[in-house]
N, C-alpha and C positions, 0 to 999 in steps of 0.2 A: 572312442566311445566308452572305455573301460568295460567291466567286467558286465555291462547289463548289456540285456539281449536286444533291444531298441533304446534309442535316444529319448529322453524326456522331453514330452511335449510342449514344458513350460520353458522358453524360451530365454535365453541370459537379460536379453534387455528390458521381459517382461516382470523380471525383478527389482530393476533396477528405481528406487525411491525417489532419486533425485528432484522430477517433475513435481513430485507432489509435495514435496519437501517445500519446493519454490512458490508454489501454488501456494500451499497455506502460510507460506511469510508474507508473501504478495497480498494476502485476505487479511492477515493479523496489521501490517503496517497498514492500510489501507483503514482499519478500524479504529486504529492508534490516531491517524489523521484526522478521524473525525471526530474522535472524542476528546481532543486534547484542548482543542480549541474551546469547548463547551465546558472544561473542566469547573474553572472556576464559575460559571453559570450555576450547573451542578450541586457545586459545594454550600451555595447559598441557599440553593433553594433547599437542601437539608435542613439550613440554620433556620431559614422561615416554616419549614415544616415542623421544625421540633417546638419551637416558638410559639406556632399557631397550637397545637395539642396542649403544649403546656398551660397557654390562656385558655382554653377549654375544658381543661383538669383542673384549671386554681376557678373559675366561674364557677364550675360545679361544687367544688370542698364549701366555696362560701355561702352554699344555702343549705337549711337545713334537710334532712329526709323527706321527700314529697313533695317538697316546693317545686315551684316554675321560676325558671329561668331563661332567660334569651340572652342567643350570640346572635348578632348581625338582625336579620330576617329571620330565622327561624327560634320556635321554641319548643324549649325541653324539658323535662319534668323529671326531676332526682328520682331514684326510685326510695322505699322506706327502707332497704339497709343501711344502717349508718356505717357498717363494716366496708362497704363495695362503692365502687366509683363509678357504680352506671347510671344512664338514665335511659329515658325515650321520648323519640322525637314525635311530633304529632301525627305521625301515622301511627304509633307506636309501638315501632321497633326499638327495639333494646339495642343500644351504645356502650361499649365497654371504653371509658375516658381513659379510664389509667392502662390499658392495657394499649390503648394507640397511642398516649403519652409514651411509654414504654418504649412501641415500637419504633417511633423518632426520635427517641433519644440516641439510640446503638444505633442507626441506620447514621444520622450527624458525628455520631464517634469513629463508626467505620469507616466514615468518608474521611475525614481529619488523618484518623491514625493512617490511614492505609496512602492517602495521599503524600506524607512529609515520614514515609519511611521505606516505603514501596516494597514490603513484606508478604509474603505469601498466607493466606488465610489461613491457614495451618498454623503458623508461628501466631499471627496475630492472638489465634483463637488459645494460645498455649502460652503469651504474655501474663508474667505473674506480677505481683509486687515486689519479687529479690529481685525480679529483673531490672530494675531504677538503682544503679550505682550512681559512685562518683570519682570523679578523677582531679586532682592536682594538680596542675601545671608547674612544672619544675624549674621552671624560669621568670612564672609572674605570681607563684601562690596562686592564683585564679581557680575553683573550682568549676568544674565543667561537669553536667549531669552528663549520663553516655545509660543508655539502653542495649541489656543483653538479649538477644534473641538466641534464641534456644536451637540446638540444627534440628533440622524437618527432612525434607529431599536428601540434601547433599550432606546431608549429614557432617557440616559446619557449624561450631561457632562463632560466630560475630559480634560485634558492638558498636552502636551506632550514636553518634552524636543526638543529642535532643536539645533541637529548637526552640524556641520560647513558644513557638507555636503549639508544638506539638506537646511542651512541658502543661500549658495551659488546659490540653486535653486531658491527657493523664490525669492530671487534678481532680478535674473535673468526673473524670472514673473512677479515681480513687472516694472522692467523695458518695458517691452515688452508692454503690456496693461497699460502705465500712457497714458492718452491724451496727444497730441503732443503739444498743445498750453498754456494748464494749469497744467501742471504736477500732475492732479490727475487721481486715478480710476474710471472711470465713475461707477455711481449705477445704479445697477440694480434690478427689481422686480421680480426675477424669479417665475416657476409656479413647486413646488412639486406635483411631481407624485405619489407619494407615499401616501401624505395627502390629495393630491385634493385640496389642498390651493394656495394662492399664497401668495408667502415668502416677506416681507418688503425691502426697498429697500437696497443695501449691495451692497459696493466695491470687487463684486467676482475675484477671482485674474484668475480662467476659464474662462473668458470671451472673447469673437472676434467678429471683426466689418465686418456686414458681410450687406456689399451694404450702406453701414453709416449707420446702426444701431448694437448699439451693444446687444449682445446677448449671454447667459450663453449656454456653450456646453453641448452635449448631450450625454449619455453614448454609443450610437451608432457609434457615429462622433470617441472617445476615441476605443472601439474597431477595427472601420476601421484604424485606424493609426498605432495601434500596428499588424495589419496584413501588414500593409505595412514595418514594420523593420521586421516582419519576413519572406516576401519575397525577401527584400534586404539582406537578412545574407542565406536566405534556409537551417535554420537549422533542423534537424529532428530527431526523437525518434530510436531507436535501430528496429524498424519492416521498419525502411523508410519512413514513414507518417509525416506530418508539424509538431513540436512540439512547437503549436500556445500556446498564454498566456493570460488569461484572465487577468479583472482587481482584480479578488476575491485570482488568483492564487497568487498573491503578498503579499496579507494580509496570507495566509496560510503558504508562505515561509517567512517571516517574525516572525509569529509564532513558527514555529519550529525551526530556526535558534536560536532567542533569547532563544528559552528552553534548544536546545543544547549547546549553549553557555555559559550557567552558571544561566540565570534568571530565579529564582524562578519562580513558576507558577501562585501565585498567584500575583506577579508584574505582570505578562505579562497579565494577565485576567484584571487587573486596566487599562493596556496601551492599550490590546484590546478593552475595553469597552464592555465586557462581565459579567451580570449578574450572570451565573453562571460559577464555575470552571471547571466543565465536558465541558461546549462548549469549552473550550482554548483549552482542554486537547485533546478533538475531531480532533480541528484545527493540533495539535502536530503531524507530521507522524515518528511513532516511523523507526528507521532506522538499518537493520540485526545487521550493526557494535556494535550498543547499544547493543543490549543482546549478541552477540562475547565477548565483554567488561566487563557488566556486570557480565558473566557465568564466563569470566577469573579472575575478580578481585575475586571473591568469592570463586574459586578454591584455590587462593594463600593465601586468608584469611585463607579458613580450613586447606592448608598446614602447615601456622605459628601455628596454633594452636595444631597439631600433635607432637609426638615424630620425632626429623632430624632424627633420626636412619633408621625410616618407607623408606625415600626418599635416601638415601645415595647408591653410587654408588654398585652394587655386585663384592662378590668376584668371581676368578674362581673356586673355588669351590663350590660355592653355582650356579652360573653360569652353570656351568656341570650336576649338581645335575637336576638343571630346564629342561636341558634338555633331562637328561635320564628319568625325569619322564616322556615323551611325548612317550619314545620308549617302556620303560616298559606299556603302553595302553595297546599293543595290546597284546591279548592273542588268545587262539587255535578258540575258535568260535566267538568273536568278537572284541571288541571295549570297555577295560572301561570307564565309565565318570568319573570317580570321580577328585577330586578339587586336584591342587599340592598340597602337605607337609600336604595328611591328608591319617592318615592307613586305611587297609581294614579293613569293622565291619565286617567280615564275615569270615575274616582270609583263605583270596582265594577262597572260596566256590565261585566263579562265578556265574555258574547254579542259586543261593539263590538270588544275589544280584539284586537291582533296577536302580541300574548304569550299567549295562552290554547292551551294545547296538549289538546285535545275529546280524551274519552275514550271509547275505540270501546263500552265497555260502558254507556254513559250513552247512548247513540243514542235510548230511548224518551224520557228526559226530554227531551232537547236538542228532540225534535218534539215535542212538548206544549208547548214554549216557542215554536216556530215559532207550530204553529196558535193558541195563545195570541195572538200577536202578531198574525198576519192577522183573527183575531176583533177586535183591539181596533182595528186602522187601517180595518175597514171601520165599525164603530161610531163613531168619530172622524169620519170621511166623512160617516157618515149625520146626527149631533149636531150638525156644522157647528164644529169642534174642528180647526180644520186646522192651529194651532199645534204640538197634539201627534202629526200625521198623519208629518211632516217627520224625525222623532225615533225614531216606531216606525217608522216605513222602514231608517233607518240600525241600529239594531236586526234588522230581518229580514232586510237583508241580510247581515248580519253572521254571525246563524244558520245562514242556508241555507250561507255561504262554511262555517263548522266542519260541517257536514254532508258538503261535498262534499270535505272533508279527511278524516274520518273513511272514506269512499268508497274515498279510494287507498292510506289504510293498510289497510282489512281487505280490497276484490281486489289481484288482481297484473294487472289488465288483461282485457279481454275479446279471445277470438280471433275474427278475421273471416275469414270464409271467403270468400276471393280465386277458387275455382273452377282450375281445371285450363287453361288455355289450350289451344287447337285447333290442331295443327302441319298444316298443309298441305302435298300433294306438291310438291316439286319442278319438276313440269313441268304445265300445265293443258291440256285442249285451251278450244276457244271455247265449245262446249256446258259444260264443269263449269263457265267462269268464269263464266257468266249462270247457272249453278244457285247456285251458291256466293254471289255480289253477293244473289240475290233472299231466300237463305235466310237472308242476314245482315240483310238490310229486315226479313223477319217478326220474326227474334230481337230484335230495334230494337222493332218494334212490340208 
C-alpha cells in the first residue's frame, strides 16, 4: 500500500487506455473506408464547383453596372459598383460572386494539394514559394522538382517529390496570389498557433487579400470551403448522413492508398513525417479485401505444397461411397458421428461408443436394451459366465450414460425451491433472542 493511509480508489485497469485507443482506430479506419472510395468522386466535384463560380464570376464582369443578366433559369442584376463583384437575384438578395469564386478555388486547391502530398494542414497552411526546389539527377542530368515542407508536429524536415499533378497545382497558386503589378508573392509574417510565435516573413503560396491586406488562411476558412463542395455534390455515407471531409482525412487516405499500393512502410513514414513506424501503420486502414486476399493467397500456397492427388477431382465411385457413408449414420437409436473412411473401434457395439448421438424418440427401445442387458449380467452371474459379466457391464453402462443424455436434451433443468429466507428486526430484546435460537432448534429438528 506504501506510505498512504488507504489505497486509491482509482483502480490500475481503470487507467489503462488501451480500449479506447482501439476504439478510436476502429472509428478512424472505418471512416478511411468510406472516404477513400468517394475520393475521387470528391475531387471532382471541387473541380466542377470551382468551374461553376468561375462562369458565374466571368457572366457577371461581362456586363456592365446594373445590367441583368441570367445563368440557367434564374436572373441577376449587377449591382452599380463597378469596384465589387455582386449582384442580386430576384428576391433581391445580395450575392458576393467573387468571394464564392474565391471560396472554390482554395477548397479545389486544398483538395489537389492535400490529396497528392498527404500533409498535415498546418504545413500546408505554412507552404511557401522557397519551398519548390529542384534536384539533379546524378546519373541522367534529369531535373526533378521535390517540395520542402517545413516541420510542424514532429518537428521534421522533409522533401517530397512533385508530381506533374500536383506541379500543375502549384502553378496554378502561384499564379493566382503573384501581385498584379510586380509579379511577386507578397510576404508575409504569419502568427503559429501552435508555438505562439510569429513566423518570419515567407512568400505563402495560402494567402488572400482580404480589404488590401494580405493575409495567410485559416484552417477554419479551409474547412468551411470544403463543406461548400460537399453541399454542391450532396454526397452521403450508406446510413444518409453528409459524408463531409476533413483536412486530416486526406492525409490518412493518402496513407493507406500508398500502402496498398505497393510502398513500403517505411517509405511512407519518411513521406509522412512520422517519427515513429506504428503511427504510419495506425494511419493504414487495413481493408476486409486484404485478409480475403491474404487468407486466399496462403490457401493456394499450402495447396502447392501438398500432394495434386489430395485436390484431384473424385471418382464415382469414391463419390458414392461418400455418400452412402451419410446413410449408413443412422442406426435403430440414433445418429453416429464418426468421421467418413474411418472403421468402427467398437465393431458396431453402439450402446459402447462416444460418437453415438441417442435419439430422444427411441428412449423406449434404448431401455429394453438396458433391462435386456441387466437380465443377461445377472444370468452371467448366476451360470457362473464371468468372462461375459465384464463386457455387459461395459455395455450397461454405456446405455444408462445415452439415457442420462437423452435427460438433458429433452428437460431444460428442474427448479428447486430455495424457500424465502427470514429477515429479522433490527434490534432483539434478550426474551425474543432465546424465543428466536429455540425456534430455530425445533426448525432443525
Amino acid at each position: 500500500m506504501g506510505p498512504w493511509v488507504a489505497p486509491c480508489p482509482i483502480k490500475e485497469a481503470e487507467t489503462i487506455d488501451g480500449k479506447r485507443v482501439k476504439r478510436v482506430k476502429a472509428r478512424m479506419d472505418q471512416r478511411t473506408r468510406e472516404r477513400l472510395p468517394a475520393l475521387e468522386t470528391f475531387a471532382k466535384a471541387a473541380t466542377d464547383h470551382y468551374r461553376h463560380h468561375t462562369t458565374r464570376l466571368q457572366a457577371l464582369l461581362a456586363v456592365p453596372p446594373g445590367a441583368t443578366f441570367t445563368l440557367g433559369d434564374a436572373v441577376y442584376t449587377r449591382t452599380k459598383n463597378a469596384a465589387s463583384a455582386n449582384a442580386r437575384d430576384s428576391h433581391g438578395v445580395l450575392l458576393r460572386f467573387d468571394q464564392a469564386e474565391h471560396r472554390a478555388f482554395w477548397a479545389w486547391a486544398t483538395v489537389e494539394f492535400l490529396r497528392h502530398t498527404g500533409v498535415r494542414i498546418e504545413e500546408m497552411l505554412e507552404t511557401s514559394h522557397h519551398a519548390l526546389i529542384q534536384y539533379r539527377l546524378p546519373t541522367t542530368g534529369e531535373i526533378v522538382p521535390l517540395l520542402q515542407i517545413a516541420p510542424s508536429k514532429s518537428d521534421q524536415e522533409r522533401v517530397l517529390l512533385v508530381s506533374p499533378e500536383l506541379a500543375d497545382v502549384l502553378a496554378t497558386i502561384i499564379r493566382r496570389v503573384r501581385a498584379p503589378r510586380t509579379g511577386a508573392i507578397p510576404l508575409l509574417a504569419a502568427y503559429d498557433y501552435e508555438e505562439r510565435t510569429w513566423n518570419p516573413l515567407a512568400p505563402l503560396l495560402f494567402q488572400w487579400d482580404r480589404g488590401g491586406e494580405n493575409c495567410r488562411m485559416s484552417g477554419e476558412f479551409i474547412r468551411d470551403a470544403l463543406a461548400e463542395v460537399l453541399a454542391f455534390i450532396g454526397l452521403t455515407d450508406s446510413t444518409g448522413q453528409p459524408l463531409n471531409f476533413t483536412p486530416h482525412d486526406f492525409r490518412r487516405m493518402f496513407i493507406t492508398d500508398a500502402i496498398r499500393s505497393g510502398l513500403p512502410p517505411h517509405i511512407a513514414q519518411v513521406i509522412a513525417g512520422h517519427t515513429n513506424i506504428n503511427t504510419t501503420m495506425g494511419y493504414h486502414a487495413i481493408y476486409p479485401t486484404e485478409t480475403i486476399e491474404a487468407h486466399r493467397a496462403f490457401i493456394a500456397r499450402r495447396r502447392a505444397s501438398r500432394p495434386s492427388e489430395e485436390y484431384r477431382t473424385p471418382t464415382e465411385e469414391e463419390w458414392d461411397a461418400f455418400l452412402a457413408h451419410f446413410e449408413k449414420r443412422k442406426v435403430s437409436i440414433g445418429t453416429c458421428g464418426r468421421a467418413f473412411s474411418t472403421p468402427c473401434v467398437h465393431e458396431h457395439a453402439c450402446v459402447r461408443c462416444s460418437f453415438l448421438r441417442p435419439d430422444p424418440a427411441q428412449r423406449g427401445r434404448l431401455e429394453e436394451i438396458r433391462d435386456n442387458l441387466v437380465a443377461r449380467i445377472a444370468e452371467a452371474e448366476r451360470e457362473g459366465w464371468l468372462g461375459e459379466v465384464e463386457g455387459l457391464r461395459v455395455s450397461l453402462a454405456g446405455a444408462e450414460d445415452k439415457l442420462v443424455h437423452m435427460d438433458r436434451q429433452t428437460s431444460g433443468g428442474t427448479a428447486i425451491d430455495l424457500g424465502m429466507p427470514r429477515i429479522a428486526s433490527a434490534q432483539f430484546t434478550e426474551v425474543e433472542r432465546t424465543a428466536s435460537l429455540a425456534q430455530s432448534l425445533d426448525d432443525q429438528q
